[in-house]
ZASEKOL-838403 format. One line per field, with one value per atom (N, C-alpha, C): residue number from 1; residue in one letter; atom name; x, y, z. Coordinates in steps of 0.1 Angstrom, whole numbers, plus 5000, padded with zeros to 4 digits. Layout:
% ZASEKOL-838403
i: NUM,...
aa: A,...
at: CA,...
px: X,...
py: Y,...
pz: Z,...
//
This chain:
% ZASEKOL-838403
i: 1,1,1,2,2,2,3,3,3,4,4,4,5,5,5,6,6,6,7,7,7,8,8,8,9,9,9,10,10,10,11,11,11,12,12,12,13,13,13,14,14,14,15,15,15,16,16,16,17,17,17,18,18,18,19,19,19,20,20,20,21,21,21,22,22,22,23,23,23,24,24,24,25,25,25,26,26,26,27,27,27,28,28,28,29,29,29,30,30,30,31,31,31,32,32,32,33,33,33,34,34,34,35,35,35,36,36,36,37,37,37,38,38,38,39,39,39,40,40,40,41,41,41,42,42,42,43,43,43,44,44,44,45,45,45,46,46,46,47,47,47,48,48,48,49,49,49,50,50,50,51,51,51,52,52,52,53,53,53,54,54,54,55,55,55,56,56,56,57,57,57,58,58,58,59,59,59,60,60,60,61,61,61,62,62,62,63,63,63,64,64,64,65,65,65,66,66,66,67,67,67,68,68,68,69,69,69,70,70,70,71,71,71,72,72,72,73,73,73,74,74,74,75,75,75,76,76,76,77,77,77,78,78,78,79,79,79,80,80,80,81,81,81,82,82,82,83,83,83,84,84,84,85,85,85,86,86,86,87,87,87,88,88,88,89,89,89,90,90,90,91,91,91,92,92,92,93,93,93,94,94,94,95,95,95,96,96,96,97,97,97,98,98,98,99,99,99,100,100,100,101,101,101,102,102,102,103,103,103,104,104,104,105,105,105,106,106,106,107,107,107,108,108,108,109,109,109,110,110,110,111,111,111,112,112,112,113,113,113,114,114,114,115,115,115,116,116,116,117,117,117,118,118,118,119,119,119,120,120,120,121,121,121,122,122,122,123,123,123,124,124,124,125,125,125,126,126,126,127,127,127,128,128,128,129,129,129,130,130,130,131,131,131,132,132,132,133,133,133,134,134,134,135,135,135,136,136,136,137,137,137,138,138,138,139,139,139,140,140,140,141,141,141,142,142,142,143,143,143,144,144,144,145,145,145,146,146,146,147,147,147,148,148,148,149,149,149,150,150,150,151,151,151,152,152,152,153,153,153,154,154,154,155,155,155,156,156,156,157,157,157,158,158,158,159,159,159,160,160,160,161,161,161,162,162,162,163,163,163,164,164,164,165,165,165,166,166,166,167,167,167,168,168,168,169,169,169,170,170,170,171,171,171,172,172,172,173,173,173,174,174,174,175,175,175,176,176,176,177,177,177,178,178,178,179,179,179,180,180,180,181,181,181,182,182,182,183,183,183,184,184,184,185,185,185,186,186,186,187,187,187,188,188,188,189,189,189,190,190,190,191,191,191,192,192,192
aa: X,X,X,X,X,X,X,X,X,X,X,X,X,X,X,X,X,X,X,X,X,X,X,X,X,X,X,X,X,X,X,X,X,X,X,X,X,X,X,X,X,X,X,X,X,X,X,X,X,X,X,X,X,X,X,X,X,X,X,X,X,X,X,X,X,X,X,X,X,X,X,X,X,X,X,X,X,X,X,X,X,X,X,X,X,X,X,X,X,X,X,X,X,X,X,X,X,X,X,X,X,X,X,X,X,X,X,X,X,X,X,X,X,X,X,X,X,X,X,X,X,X,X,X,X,X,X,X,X,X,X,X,X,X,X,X,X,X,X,X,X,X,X,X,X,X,X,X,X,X,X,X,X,X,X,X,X,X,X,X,X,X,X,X,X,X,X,X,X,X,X,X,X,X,X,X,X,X,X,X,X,X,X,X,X,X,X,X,X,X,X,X,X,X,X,X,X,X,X,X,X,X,X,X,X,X,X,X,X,X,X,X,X,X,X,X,X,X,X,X,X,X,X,X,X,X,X,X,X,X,X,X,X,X,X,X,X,X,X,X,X,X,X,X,X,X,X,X,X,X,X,X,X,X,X,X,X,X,X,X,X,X,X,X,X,X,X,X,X,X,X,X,X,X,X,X,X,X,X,X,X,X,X,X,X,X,X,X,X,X,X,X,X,X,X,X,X,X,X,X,X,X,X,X,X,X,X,X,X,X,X,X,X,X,X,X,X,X,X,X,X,X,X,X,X,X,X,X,X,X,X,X,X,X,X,X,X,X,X,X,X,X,X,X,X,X,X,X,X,X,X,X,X,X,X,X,X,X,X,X,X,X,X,X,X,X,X,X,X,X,X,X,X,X,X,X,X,X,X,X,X,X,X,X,X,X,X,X,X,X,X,X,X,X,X,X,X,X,X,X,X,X,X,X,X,X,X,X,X,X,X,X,X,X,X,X,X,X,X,X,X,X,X,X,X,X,X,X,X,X,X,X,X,X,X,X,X,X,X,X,X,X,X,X,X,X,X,X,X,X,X,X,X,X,X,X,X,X,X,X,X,X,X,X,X,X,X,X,X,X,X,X,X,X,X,X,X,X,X,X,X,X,X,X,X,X,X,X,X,X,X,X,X,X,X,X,X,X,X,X,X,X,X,X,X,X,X,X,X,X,X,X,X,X,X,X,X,X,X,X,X,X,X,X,X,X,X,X,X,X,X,X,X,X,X,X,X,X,X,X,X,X,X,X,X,X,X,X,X,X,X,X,X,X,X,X,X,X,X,X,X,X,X,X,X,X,X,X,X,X,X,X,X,X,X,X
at: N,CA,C,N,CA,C,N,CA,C,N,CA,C,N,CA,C,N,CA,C,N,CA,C,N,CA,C,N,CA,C,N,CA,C,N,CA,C,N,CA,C,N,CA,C,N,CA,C,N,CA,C,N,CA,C,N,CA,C,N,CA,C,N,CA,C,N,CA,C,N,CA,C,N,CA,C,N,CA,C,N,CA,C,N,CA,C,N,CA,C,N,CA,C,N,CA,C,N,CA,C,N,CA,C,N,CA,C,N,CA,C,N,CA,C,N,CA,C,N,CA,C,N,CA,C,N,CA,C,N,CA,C,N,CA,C,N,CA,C,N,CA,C,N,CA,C,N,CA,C,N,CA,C,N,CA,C,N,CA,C,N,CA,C,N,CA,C,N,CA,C,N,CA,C,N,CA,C,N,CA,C,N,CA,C,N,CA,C,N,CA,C,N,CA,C,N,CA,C,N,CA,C,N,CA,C,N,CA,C,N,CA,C,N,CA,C,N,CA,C,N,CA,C,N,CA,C,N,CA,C,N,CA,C,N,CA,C,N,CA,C,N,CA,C,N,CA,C,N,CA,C,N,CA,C,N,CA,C,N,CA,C,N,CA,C,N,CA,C,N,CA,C,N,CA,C,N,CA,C,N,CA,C,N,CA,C,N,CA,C,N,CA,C,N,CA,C,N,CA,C,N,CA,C,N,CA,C,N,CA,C,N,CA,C,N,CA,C,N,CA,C,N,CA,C,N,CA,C,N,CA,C,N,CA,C,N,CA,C,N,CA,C,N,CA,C,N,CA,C,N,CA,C,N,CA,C,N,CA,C,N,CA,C,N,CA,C,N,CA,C,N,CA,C,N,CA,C,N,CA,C,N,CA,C,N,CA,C,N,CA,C,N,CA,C,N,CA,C,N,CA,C,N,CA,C,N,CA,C,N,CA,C,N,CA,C,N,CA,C,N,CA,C,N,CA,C,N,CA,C,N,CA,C,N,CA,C,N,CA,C,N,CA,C,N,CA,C,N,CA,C,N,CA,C,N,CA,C,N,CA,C,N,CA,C,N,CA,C,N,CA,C,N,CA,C,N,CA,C,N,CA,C,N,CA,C,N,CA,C,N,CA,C,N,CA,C,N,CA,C,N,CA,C,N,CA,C,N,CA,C,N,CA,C,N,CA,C,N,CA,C,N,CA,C,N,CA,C,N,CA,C,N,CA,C,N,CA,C,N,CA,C,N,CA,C,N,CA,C,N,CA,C,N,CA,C,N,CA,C,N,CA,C,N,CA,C,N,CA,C,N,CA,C,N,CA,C,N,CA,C,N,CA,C,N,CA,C,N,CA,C,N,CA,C,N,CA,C,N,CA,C,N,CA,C,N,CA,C,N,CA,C,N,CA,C,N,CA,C,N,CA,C,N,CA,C,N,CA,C,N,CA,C,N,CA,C,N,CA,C,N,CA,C,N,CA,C,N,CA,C,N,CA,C,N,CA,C,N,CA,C,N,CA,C,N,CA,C,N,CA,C
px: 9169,9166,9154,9155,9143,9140,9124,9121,9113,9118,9106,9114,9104,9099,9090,9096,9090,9077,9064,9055,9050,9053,9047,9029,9030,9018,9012,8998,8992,8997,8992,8999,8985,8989,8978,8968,8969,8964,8955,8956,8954,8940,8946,8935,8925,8925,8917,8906,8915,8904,8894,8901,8892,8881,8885,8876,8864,8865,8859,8849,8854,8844,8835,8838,8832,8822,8825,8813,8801,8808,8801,8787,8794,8787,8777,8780,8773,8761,8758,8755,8743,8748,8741,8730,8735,8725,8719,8722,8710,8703,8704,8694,8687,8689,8681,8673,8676,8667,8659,8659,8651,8642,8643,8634,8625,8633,8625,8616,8617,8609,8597,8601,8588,8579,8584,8576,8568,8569,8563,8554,8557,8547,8534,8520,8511,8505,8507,8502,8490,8479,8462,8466,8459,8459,8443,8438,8426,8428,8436,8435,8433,8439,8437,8424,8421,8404,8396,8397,8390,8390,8402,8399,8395,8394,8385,8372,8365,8354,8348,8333,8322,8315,8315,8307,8295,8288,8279,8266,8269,8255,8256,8263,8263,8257,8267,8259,8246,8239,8225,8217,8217,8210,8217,8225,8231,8223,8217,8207,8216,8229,8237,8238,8237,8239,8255,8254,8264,8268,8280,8288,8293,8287,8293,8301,8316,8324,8326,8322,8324,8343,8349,8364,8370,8379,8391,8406,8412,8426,8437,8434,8438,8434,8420,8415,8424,8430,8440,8434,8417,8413,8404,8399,8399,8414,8424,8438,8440,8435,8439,8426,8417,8409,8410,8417,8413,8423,8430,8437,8425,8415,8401,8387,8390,8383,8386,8397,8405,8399,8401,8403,8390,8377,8361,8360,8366,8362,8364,8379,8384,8372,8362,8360,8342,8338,8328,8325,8334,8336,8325,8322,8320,8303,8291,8280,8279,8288,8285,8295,8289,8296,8299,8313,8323,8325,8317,8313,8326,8335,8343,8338,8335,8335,8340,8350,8358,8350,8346,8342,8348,8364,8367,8364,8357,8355,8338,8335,8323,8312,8318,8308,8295,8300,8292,8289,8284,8278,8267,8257,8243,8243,8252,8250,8255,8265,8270,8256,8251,8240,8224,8225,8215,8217,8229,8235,8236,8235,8245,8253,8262,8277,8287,8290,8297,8310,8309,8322,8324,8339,8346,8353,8353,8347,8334,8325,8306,8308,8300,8295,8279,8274,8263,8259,8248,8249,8233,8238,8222,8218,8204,8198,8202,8197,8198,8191,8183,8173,8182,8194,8199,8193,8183,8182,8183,8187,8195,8190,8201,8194,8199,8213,8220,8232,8237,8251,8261,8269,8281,8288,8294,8302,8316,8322,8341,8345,8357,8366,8356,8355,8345,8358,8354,8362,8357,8370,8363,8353,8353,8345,8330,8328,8314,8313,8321,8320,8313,8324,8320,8301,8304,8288,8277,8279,8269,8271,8279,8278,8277,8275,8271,8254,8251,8239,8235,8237,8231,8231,8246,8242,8225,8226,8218,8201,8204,8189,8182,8194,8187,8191,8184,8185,8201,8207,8224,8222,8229,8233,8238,8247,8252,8251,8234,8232,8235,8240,8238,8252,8266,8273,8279,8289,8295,8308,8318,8336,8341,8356,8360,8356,8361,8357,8366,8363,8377,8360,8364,8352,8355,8344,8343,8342,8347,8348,8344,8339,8331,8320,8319,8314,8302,8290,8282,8271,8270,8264,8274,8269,8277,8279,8290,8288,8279,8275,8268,8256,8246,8234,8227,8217,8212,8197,8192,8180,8186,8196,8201,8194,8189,8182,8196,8207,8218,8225,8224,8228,8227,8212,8215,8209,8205,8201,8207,8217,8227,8214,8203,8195,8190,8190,8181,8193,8186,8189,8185,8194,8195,8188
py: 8232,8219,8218,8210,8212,8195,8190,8179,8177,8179,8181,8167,8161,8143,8145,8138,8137,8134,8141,8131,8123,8111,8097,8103,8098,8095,8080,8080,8072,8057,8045,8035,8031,8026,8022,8016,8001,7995,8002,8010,8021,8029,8034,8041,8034,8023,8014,8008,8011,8006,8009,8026,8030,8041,8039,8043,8028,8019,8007,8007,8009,8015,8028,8043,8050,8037,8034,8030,8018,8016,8003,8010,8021,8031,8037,8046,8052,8039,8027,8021,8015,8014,8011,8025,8036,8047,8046,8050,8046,8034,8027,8014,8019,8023,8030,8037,8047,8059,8057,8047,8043,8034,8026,8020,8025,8035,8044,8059,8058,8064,8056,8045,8036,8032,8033,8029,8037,8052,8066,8070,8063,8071,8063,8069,8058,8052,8037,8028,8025,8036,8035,8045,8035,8042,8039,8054,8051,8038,8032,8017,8010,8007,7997,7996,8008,8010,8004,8008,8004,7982,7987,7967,7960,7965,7961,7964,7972,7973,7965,7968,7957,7965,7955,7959,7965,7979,7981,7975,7966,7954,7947,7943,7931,7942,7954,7964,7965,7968,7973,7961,7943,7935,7923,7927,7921,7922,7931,7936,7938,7945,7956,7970,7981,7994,7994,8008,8010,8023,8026,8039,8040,8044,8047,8058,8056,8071,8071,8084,8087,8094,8090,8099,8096,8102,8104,8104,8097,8089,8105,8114,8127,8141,8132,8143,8141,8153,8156,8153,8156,8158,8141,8132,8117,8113,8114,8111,8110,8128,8129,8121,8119,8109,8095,8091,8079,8070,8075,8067,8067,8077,8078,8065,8062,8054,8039,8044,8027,8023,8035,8033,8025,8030,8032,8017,8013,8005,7991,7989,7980,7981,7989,7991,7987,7990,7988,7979,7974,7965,7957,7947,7938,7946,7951,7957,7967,7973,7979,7979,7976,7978,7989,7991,8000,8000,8011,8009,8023,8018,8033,8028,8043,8043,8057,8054,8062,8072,8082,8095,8096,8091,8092,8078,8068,8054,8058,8061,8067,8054,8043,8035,8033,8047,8052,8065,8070,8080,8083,8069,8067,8073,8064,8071,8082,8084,8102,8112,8111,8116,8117,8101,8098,8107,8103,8113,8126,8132,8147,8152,8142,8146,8158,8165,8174,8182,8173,8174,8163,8163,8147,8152,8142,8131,8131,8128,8127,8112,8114,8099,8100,8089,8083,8072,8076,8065,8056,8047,8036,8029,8027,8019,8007,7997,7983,7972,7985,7983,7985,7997,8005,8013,8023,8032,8041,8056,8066,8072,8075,8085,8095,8096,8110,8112,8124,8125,8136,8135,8140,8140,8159,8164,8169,8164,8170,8163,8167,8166,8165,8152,8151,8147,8149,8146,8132,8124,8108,8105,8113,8115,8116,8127,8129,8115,8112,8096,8086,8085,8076,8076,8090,8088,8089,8093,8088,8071,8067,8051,8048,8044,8040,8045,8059,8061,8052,8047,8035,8022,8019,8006,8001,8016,8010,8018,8019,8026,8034,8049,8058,8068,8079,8089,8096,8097,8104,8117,8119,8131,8142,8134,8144,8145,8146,8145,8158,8152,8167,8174,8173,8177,8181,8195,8193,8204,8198,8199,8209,8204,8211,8199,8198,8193,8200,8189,8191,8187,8199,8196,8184,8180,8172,8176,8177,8184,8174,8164,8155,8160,8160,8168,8156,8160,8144,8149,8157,8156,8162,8160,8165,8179,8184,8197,8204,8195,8199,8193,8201,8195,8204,8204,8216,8217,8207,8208,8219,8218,8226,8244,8247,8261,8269,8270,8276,8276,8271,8271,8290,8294,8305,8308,8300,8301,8293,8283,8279,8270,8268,8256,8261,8279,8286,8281,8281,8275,8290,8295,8305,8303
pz: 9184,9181,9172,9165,9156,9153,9155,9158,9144,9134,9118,9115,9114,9109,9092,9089,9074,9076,9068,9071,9060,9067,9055,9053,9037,9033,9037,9034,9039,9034,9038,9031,9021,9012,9003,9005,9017,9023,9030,9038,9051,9044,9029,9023,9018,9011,9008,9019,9030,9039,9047,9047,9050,9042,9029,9018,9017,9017,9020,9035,9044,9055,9052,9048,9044,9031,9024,9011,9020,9030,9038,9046,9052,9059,9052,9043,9030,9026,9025,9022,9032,9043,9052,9060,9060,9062,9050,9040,9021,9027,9030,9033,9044,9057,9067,9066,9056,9052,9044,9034,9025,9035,9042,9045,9061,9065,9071,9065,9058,9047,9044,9036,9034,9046,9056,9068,9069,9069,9075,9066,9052,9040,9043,9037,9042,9029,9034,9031,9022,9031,9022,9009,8996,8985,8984,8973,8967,8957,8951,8946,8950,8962,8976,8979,8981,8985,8980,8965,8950,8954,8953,8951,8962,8977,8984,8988,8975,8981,8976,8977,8973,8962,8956,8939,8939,8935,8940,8933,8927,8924,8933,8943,8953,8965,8963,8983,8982,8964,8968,8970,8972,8974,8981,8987,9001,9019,9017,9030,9040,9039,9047,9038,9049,9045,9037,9030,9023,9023,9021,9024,9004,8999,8984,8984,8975,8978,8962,8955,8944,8947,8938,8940,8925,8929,8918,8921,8913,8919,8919,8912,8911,8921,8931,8939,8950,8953,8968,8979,8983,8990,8995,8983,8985,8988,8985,8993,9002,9009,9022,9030,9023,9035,9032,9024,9022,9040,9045,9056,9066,9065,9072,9071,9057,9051,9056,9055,9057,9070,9080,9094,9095,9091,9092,9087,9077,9071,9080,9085,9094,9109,9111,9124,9118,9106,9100,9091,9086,9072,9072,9087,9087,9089,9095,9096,9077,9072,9062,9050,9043,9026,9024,9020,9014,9000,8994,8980,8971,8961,8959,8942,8938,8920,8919,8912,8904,8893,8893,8883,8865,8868,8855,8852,8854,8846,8842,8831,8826,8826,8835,8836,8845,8854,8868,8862,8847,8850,8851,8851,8856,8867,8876,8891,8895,8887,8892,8888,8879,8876,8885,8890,8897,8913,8919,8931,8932,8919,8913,8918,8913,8916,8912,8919,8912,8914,8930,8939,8943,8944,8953,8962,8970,8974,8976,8971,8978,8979,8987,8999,9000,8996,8997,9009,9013,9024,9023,9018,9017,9030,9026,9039,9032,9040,9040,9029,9020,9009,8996,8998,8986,8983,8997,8989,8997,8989,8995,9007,9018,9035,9031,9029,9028,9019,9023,9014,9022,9021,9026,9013,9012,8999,9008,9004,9005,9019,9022,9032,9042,9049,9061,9076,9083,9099,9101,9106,9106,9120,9126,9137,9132,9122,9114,9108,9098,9090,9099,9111,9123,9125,9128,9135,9124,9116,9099,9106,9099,9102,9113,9122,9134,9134,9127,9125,9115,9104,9092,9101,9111,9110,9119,9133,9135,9135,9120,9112,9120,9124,9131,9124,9126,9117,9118,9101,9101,9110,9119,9126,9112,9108,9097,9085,9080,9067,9059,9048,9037,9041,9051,9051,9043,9040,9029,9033,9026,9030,9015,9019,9005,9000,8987,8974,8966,8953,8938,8935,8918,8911,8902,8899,8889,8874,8863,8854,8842,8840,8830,8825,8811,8800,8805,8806,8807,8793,8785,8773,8760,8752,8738,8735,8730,8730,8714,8709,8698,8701,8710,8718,8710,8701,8697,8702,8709,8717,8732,8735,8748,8746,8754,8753,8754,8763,8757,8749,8740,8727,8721,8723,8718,8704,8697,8681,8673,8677,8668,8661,8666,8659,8651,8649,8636,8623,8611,8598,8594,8584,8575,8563
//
C-alpha cells in the first residue's frame, strides 16, 4: 500500500503572510536593538560638559571655588572621565564652579601656559579668590576628585594635591618655529 499524496505548494496568500510577519518581526527587534543600545551608550559628552560650565571670567570673581579642566575632545582619557565629572558636578555644582577649556581653542593658551599644561586632562583647583591650591594631571579616581572638592569647598587643605594619572600629551606648538632668539637653535642666528 503506498500512502504518497502529492505535496501542494504553498498558497500564495499563505506565503505572503507570512513573509509579512517575518518583515514585521525583523522590524520590531531593529527598533529594540537600536534603542537599547542608545540607552546603554553614555550620555556625558566633553561638549555637554563644555556648554555647562561656567565661563572662567565669571568662576575667577564669583567667590565660589573652582575645579578648571583643561581637555581635549580627542583625549580618550578626558572621555573616560568625563561620566566622573558629570557625577561631581551634579553633587557639587551648586558649592563649586565647573570650569572646562578646551587646549585646541588657542584662546586658553595664556592659561595653558600659566598652569603648564602639558598633559590632559589637568585639573586646577582655585580657592574662592581664583587663585591656584593645586593640580591634578591625568586619569584621576572620582573618589580622589571627590575628596579634592569637598577639600576646596570647605577651604581645607587638598588631600590630593599635585596628583598625577595617565595623561594624552598635549602637542601645541606654543612658539614659532623660526624663533632665532631660542638657544637651541644651534647657530642658525650666525649670518655668513
Amino acid at each position: 500500500m503506498s500512502t504518497d499524496s502529492p505535496i501542494q505548494p504553498p498558497s500564495p496568500v499563505g506565503t505572503r503572510l507570512r513573509n509579512f510577519l517575518i518583515v514585521i518581526v525583523a522590524i520590531v527587534l531593529s527598533v529594540a536593538l537600536v534603542l537599547g543600545l542608545k540607552s546603554k551608550t553614555n550620555s556625558v559628552s566633553l561638549a555637554s560638559l563644555d556648554e555647562q560650565s561656567t565661563p572662567l571670567e565669571v568662576a575667577v570673581t564669583n567667590g565660589k571655588p573652582s575645579l578648571v579642566e583643561f581637555y581635549a575632545y580627542w583625549c580618550s582619557v578626558c572621555q573616560k572621565m568625563a561620566p566622573d565629572i558629570a557625577y561631581l558636578k551634579q553633587y557639587y555644582g551648586d558649592k563649586v564652579n565647573f570650569v572646562m577649556l578646551n587646549v585646541d581653542n588657542t584662546k586658553w593658551l595664556p592659561e595653558m601656559l600659566k598652569y603648564r599644561v602639558d598633559g590632559i586632562p589637568h585639573f586646577v583647583f582655585l580657592n574662592d579668590k581664583g587663585e591656584p591650591l593645586a593640580q591634578a594631571i591625568g586619569d584621576q579616581p572620582r573618589t580622589i576628585m571627590a575628596s579634592n572638592l569637598e577639600a576646596l569647598v570647605t577651604n581645607s587643605p587638598l588631600p590630593y594635591a599635585q596628583a598625577t594619572g595617565k595623561v594624552s600629551k598635549v602637542s601645541t606648538s606654543l612658539e614659532s618655529e623660526n624663533n632665532s632668539d631660542d638657544p637651541r637653535s644651534h647657530g642658525t642666528q650666525v649670518v655668513n
